[in-house]
Backbone as JSON, one array per atom type, in Angstrom:
{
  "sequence": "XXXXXXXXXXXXXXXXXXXXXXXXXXXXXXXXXXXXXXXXXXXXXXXXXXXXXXXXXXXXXXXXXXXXXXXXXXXXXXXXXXXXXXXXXXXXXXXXXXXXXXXXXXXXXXXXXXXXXXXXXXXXXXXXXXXXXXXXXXXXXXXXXXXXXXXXXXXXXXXXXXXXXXXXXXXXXXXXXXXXXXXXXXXXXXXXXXXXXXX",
  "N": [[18.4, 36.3, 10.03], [18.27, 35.89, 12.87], [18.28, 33.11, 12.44], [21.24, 32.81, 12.11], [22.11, 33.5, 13.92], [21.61, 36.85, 15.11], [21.12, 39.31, 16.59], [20.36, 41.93, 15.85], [20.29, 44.36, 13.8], [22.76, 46.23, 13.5], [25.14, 44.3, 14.92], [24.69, 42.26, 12.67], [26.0, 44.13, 10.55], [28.39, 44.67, 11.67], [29.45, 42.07, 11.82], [29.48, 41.43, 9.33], [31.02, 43.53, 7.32], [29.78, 46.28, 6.45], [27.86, 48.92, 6.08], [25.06, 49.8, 8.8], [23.0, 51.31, 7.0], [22.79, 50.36, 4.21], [21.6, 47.63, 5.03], [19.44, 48.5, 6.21], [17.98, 49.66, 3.35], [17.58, 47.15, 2.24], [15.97, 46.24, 3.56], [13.79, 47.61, 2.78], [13.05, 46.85, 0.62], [14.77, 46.8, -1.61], [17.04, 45.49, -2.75], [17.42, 44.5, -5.01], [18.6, 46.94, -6.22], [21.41, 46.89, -4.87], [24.73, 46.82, -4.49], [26.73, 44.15, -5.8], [29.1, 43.21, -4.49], [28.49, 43.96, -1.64], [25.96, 42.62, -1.11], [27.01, 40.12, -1.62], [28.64, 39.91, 0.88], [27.22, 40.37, 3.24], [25.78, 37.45, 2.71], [27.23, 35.98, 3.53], [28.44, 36.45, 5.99], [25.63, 35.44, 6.85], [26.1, 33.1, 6.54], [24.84, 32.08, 4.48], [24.03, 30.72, 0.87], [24.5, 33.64, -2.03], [22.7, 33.15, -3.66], [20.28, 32.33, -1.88], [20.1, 33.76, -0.29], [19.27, 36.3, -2.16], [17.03, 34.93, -3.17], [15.32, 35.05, -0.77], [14.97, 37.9, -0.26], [14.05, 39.07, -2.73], [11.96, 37.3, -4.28], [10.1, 36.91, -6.26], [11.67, 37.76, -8.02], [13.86, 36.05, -8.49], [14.57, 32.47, -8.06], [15.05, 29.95, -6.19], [17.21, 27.4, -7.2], [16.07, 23.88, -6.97], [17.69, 21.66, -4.27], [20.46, 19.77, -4.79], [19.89, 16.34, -4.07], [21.01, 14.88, -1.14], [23.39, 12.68, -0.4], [22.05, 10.35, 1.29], [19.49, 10.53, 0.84], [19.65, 9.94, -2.0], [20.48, 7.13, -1.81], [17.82, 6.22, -0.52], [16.18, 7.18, -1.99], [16.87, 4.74, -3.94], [16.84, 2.37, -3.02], [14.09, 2.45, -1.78], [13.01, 2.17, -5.02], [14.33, -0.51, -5.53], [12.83, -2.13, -3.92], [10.36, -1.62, -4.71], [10.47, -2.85, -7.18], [11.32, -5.78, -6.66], [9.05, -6.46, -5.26], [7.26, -6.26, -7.84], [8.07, -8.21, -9.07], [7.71, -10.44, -7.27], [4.95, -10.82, -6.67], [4.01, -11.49, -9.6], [6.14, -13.94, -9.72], [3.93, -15.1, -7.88], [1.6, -15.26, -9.34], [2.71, -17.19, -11.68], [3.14, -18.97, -10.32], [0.64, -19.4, -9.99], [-0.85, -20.19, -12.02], [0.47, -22.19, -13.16], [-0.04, -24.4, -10.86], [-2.62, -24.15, -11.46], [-2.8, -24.69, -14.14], [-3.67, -27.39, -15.79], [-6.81, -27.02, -15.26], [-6.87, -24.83, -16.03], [-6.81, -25.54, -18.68], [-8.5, -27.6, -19.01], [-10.93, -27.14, -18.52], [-12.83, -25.01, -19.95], [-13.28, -26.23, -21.99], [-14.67, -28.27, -20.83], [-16.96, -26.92, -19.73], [-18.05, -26.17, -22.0], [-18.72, -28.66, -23.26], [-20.66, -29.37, -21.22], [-22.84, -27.63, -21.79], [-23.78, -28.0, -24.29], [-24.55, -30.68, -24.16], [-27.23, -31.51, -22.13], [-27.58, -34.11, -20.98], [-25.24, -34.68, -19.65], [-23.39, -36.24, -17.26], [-23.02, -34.16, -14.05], [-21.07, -35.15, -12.26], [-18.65, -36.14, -13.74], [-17.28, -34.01, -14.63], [-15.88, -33.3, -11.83], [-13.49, -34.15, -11.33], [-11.97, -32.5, -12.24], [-12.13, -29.98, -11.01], [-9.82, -30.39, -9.37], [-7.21, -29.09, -9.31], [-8.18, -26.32, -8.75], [-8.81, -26.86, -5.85], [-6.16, -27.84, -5.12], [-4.67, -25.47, -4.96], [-6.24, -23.93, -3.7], [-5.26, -25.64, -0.95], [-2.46, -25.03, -1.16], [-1.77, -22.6, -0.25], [-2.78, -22.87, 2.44], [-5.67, -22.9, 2.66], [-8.39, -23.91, 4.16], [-11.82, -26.02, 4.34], [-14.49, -24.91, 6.57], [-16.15, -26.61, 7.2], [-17.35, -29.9, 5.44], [-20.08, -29.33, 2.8], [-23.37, -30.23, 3.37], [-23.22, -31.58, 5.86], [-23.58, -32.32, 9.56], [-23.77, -30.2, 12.34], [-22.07, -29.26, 15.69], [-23.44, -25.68, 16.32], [-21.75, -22.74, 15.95], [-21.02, -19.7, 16.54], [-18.94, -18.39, 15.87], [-17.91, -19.15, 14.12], [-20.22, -19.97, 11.77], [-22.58, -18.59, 9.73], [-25.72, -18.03, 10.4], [-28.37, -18.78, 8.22], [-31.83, -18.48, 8.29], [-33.3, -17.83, 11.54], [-32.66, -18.22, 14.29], [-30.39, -19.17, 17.11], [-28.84, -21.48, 19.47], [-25.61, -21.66, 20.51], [-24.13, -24.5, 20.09], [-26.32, -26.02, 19.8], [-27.73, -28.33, 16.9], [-26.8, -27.71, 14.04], [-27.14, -27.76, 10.2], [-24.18, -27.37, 7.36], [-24.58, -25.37, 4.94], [-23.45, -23.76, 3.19], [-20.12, -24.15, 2.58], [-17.79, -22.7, 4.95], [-14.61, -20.51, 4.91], [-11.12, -21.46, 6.66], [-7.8, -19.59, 6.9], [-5.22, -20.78, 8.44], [-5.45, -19.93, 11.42], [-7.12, -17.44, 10.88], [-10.31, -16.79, 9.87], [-11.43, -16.56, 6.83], [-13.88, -16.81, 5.35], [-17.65, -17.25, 6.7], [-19.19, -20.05, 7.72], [-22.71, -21.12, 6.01], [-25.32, -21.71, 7.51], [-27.9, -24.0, 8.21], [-30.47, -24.14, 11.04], [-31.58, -27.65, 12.27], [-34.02, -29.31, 11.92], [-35.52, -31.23, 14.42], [-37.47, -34.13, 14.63], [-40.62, -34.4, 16.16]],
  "CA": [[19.32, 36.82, 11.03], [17.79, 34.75, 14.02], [19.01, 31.35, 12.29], [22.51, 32.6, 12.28], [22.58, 33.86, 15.59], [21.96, 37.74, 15.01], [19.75, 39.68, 17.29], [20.12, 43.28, 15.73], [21.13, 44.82, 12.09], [24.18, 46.63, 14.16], [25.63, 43.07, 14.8], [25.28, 41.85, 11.3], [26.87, 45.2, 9.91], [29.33, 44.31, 12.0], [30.23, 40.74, 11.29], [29.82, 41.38, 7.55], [31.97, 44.74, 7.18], [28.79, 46.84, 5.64], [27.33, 50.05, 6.71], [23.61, 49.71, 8.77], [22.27, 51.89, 6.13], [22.83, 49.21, 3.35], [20.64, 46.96, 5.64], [17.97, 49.2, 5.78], [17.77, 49.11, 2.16], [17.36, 46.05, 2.21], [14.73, 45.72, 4.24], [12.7, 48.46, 1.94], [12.94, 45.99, -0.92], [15.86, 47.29, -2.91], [18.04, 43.86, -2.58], [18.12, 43.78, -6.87], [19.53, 48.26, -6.28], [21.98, 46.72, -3.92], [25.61, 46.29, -5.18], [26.94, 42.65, -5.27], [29.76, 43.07, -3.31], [27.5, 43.92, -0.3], [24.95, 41.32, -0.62], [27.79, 38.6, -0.84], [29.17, 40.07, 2.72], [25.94, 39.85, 3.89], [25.17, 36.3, 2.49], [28.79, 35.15, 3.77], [27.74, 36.68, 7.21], [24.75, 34.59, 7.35], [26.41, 31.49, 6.09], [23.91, 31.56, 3.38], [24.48, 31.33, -0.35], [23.67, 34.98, -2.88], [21.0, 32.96, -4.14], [19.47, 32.15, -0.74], [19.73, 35.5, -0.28], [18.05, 37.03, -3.37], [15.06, 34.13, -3.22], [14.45, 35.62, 0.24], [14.5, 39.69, -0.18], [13.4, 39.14, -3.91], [11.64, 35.93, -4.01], [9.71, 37.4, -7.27], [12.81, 37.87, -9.62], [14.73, 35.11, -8.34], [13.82, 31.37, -7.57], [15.98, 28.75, -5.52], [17.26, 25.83, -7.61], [16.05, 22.96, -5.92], [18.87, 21.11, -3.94], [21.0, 17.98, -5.26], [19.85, 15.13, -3.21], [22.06, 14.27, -0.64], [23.69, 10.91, -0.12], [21.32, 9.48, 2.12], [18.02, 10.8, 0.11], [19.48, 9.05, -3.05], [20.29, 6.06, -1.13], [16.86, 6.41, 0.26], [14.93, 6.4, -3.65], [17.92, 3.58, -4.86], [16.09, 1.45, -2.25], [12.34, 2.49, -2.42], [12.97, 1.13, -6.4], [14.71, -1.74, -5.72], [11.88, -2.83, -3.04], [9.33, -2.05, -5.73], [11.33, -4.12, -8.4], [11.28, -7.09, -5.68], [7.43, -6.01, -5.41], [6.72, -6.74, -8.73], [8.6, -9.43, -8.94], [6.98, -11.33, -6.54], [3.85, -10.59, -7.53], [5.17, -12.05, -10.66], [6.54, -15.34, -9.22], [2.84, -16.06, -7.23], [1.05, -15.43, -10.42], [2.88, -17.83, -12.33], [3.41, -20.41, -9.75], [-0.57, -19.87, -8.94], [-1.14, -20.8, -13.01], [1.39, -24.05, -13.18], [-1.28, -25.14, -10.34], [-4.0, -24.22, -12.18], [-3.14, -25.19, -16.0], [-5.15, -28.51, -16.1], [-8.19, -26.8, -14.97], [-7.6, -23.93, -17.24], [-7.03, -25.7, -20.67], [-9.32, -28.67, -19.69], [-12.33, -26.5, -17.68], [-13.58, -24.37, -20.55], [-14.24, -27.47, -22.94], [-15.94, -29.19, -20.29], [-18.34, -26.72, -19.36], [-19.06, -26.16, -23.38], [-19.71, -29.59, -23.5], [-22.01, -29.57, -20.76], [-24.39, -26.94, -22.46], [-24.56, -29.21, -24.85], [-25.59, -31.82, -23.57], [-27.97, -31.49, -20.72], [-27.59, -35.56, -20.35], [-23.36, -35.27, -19.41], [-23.52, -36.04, -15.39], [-22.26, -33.41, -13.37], [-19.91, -36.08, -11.12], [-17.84, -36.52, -14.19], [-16.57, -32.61, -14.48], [-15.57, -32.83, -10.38], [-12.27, -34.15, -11.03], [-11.05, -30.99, -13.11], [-11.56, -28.54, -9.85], [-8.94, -30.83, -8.6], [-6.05, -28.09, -9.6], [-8.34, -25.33, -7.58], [-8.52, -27.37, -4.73], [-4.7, -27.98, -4.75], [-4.02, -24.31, -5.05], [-6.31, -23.63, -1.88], [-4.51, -26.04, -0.2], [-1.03, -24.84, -1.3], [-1.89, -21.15, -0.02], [-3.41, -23.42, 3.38], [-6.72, -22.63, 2.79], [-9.38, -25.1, 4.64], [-12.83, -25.38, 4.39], [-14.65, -25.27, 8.05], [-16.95, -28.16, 6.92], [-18.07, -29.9, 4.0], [-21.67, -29.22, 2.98], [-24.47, -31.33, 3.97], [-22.25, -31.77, 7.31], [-24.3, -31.86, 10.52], [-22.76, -30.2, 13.69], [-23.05, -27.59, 16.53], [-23.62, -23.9, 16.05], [-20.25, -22.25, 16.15], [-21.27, -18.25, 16.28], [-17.55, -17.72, 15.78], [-17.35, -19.8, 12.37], [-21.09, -20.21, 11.68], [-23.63, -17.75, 10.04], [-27.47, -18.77, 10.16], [-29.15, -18.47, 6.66], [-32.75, -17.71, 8.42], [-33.29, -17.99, 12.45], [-31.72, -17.79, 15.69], [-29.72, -20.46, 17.78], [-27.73, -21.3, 21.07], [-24.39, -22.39, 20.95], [-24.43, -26.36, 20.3], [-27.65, -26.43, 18.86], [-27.05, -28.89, 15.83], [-27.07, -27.34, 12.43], [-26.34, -28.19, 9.25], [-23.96, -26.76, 6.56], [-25.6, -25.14, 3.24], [-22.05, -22.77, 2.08], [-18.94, -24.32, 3.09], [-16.89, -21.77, 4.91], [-13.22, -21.06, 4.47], [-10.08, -20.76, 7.37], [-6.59, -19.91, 6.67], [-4.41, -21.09, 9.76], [-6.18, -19.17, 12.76], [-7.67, -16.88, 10.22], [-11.24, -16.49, 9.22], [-12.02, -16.37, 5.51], [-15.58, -16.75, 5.25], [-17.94, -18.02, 7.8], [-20.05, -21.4, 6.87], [-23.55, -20.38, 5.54], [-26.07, -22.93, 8.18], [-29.45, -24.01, 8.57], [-31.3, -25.39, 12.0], [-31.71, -28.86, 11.82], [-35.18, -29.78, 12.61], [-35.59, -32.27, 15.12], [-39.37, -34.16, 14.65], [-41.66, -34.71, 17.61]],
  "C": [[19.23, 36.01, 12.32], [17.97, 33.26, 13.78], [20.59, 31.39, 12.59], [22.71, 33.63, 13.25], [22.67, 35.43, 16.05], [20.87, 38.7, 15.49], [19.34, 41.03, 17.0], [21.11, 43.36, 14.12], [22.37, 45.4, 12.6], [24.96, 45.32, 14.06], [25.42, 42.26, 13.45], [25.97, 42.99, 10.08], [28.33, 45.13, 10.44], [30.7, 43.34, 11.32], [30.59, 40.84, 9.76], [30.54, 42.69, 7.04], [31.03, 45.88, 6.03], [27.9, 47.8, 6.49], [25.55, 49.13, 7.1], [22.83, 50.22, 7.21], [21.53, 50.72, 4.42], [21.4, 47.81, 4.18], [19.0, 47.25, 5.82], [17.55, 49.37, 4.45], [17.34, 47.71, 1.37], [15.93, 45.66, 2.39], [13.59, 46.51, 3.64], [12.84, 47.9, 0.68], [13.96, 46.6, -1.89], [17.0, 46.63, -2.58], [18.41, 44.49, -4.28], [18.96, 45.52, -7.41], [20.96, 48.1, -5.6], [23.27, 46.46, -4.3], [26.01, 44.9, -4.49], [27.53, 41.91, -4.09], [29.28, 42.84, -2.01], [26.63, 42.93, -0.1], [25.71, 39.77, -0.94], [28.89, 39.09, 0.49], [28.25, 39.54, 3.18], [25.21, 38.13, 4.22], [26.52, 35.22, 3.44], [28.65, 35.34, 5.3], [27.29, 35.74, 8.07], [25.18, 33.87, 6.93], [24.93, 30.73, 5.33], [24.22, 31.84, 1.71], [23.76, 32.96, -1.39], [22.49, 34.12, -2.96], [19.83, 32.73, -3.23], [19.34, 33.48, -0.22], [19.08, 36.23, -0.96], [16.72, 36.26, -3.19], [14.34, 35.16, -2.48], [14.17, 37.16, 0.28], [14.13, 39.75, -1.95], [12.99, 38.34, -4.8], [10.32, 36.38, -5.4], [10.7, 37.97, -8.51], [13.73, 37.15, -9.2], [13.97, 34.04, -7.37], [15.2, 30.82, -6.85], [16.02, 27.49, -6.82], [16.84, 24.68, -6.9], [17.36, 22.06, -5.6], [19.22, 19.68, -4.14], [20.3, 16.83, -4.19], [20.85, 14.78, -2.46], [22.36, 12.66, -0.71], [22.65, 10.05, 0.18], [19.81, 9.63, 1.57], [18.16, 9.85, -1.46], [19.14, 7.45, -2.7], [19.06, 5.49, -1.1], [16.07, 5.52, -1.13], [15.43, 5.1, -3.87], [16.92, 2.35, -4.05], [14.58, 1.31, -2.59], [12.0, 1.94, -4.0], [13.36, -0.07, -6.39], [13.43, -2.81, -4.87], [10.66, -2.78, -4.46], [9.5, -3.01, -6.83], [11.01, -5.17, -7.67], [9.4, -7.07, -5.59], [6.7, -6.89, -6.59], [6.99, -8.2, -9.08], [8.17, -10.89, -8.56], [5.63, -11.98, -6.96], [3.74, -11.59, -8.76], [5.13, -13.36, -10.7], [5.02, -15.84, -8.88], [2.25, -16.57, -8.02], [1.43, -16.72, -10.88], [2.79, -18.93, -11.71], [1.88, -20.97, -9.32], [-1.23, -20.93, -10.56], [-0.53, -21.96, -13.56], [0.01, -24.81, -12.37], [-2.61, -25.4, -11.01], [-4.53, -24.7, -13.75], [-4.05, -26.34, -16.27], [-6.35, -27.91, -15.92], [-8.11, -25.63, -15.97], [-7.45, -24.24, -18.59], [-8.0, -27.12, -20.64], [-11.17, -27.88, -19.55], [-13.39, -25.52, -19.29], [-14.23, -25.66, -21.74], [-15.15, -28.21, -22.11], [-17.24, -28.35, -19.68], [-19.4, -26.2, -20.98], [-19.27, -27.43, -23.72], [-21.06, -29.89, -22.56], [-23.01, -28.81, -20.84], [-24.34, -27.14, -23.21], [-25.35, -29.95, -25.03], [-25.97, -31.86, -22.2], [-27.73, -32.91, -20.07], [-26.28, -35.53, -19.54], [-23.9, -35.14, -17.57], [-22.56, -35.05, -15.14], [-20.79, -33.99, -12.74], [-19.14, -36.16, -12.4], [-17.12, -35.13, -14.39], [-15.91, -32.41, -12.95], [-13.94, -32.84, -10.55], [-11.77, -33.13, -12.19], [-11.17, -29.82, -12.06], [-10.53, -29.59, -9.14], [-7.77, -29.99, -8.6], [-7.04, -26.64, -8.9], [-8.49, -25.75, -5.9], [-7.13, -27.41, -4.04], [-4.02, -26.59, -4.98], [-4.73, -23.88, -3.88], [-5.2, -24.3, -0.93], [-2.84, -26.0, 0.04], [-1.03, -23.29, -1.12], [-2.83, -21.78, 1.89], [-4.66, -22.68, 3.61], [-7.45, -23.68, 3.29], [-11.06, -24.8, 4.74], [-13.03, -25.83, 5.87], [-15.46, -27.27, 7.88], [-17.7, -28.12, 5.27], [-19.9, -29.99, 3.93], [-22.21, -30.59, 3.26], [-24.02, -31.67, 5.85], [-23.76, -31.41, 8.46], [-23.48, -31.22, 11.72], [-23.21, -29.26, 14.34], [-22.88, -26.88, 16.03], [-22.78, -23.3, 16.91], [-20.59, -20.72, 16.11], [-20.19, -17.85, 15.37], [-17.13, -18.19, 13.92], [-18.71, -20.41, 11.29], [-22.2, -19.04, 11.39], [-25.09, -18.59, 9.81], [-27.88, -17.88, 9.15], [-30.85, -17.6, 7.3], [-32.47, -18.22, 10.43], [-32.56, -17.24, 13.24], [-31.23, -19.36, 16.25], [-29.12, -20.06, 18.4], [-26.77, -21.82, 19.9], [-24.22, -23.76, 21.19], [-25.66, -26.93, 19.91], [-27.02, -26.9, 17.81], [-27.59, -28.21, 14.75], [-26.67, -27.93, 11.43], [-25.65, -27.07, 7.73], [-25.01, -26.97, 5.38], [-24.34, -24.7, 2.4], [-20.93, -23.68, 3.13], [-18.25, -23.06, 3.63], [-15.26, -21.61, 4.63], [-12.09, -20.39, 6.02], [-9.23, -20.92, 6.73], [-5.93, -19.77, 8.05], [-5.72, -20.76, 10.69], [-7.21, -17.74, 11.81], [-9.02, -17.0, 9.79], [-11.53, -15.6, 8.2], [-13.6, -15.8, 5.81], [-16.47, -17.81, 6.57], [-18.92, -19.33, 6.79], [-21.46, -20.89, 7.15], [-24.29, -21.95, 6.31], [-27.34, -22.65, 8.57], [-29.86, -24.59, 10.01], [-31.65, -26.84, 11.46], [-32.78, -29.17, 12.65], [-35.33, -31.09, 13.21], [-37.56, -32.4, 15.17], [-39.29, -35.24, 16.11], [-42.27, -35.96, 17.2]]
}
């Protein structure tokens, strides 16, 4: 009654052409004793449908259908699927374009590390050039390392963790882990030792 603007059961007996008394019946739970006629005045009144009317005074022998979707809610899903479609999609595309990069290393890499438990003699330096296809997939996602190991240089807090110790700022260290940036981004920091200076 207070949604459609009705501050007393007199004034909706009114508007809807239906004795108070009928209203008070109502309100003592005998909506489903109630003839029809009357409770579609009533519902027509409140500019609500019978069934919004029965849910609410007998919301135990009558449910609400849930309501069609409007325009703008279908709209709404039609989108939220098509973005997930594009989602997957993508997804999809990186994958494949990350395994084109990577096919030499993945149909030559597994024979060369079963030949090298094999043979303990095969040098390591001759397996390097097969991470050449993970290298060129960091660098085609602009991944960089900060420095290459063995590297000497100052002590960067910002891009530099110390393995054991303490250090200033410009104290020379040396890499042990390569770290990794992308653009302005910090990956991983570079894994560094003090570099002993002899007396």
């Amino acid at each position: 009654m207070q949604q459609a603007g009705f501050s007393s059961d007199r004034e909706l007996s009114q508007k809807a052409g239906v004795p108070e008394l009928q209203l008070s019946r109502l309100r003592r739970g005998l909506a489903l004793k109630t003839r029809a006629d009357i409770l579609l005045k009533i519902s027509q009144a409140l500019e609500i449908s019978l069934n919004e009317l029965l849910a609410t005074l007998a919301p135990d022998f009558v449910e609400l259908e849930p309501a069609a979707p409007s325009a703008l809610e279908q709209e709404y899903q039609r989108l939220q699927a098509t973005i997930e479609q594009q989602r997957a999609s993508l997804i999809q595309e990186f994958q494949l374009a990350s395994v084109q990069i990577l096919e030499s290393w993945m149909l030559q890499w597994p024979t060369a590390a079963n030949k090298a438990q094999e043979n303990h003699n095969l040098r390591a330096q001759k397996l390097l050039p097969l991470l050449r296809p993970v290298e060129q997939l960091l660098e085609h996602w602009g991944i960089e390392s900060i420095a290459p190991v063995g590297a000497s240089l100052p002590y960067n807090p910002q891009q530099h963790q110390l393995i054991e110790g303490t250090a200033e700022p410009g104290e020379p260290v040396k890499v042990r882990y390569t770290g990794y940036i992308q653009g302005e981004k910090l990956l991983y920091r570079a894994k560094v030792s003090l570099v002993r200076s002899i007396a």
